[in-house]
C-alpha positions as CSV (number, residue, x, y, z in Angstrom):
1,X,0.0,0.0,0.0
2,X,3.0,2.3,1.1
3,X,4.7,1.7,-2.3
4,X,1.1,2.6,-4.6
5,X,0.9,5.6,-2.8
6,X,4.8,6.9,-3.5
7,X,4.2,5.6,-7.0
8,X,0.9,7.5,-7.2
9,X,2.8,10.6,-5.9
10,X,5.6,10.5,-7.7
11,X,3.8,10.4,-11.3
12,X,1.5,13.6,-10.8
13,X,-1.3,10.7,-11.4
14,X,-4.4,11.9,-10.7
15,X,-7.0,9.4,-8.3
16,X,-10.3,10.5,-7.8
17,X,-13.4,9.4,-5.4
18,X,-15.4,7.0,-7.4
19,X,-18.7,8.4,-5.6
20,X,-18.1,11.1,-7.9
21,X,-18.5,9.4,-10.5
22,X,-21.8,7.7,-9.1
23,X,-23.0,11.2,-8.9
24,X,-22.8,12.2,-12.5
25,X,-19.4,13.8,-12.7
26,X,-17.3,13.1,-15.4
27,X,-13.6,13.9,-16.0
28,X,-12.0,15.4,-19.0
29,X,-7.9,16.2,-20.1
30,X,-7.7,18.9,-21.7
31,X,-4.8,21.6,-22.8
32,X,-5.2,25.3,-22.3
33,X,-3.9,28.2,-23.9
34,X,-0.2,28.0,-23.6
35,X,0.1,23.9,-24.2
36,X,-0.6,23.2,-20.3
37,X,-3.0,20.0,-19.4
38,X,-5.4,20.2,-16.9
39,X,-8.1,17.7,-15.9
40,X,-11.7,19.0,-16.1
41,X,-14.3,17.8,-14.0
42,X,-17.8,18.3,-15.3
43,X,-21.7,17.3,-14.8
44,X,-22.0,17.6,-18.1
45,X,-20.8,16.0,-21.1
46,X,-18.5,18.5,-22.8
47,X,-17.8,17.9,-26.7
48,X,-16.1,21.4,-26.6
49,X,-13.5,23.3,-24.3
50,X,-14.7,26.7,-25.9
51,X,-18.3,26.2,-24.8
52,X,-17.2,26.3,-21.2
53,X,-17.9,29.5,-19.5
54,X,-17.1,29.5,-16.0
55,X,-14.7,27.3,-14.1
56,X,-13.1,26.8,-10.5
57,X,-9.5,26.0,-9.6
58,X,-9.5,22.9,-7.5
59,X,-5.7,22.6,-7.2
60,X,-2.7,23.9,-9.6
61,X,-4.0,21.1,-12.7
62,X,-7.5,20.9,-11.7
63,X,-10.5,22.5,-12.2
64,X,-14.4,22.1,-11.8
65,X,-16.8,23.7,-14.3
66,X,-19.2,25.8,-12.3
């Protein structure tokens, strides 16, 4: 268990709560302006980044679409 979570550490791998999931959340790479990744976490299904309007910064490579 110890080594899973240095290995999870160590990659900048993301793990997320699987109740979210159960809620309706779904998750979502995607590259900003400037080449930088972040993962997007969304009620709804996005097809598009550019139809996004509002977001929240969760940490420095996350963020939730309000």
């Amino acid at each position: 268990m110890c080594l899973f979570f240095v290995v999870v550490l160590k990659c900048n791998a993301y793990h997320f709560n699987p109740l979210l999931g159960f809620l309706g959340y779904h998750f979502y790479e995607i590259t900003v302006v400037g080449g930088v990744s972040h993962i997007l976490i969304s009620k709804k299904t996005v097809r598009n980044c550019k139809n996004i309007k509002e977001i929240v910064h969760i940490s420095e490579y996350m963020i939730l679409e309000a």
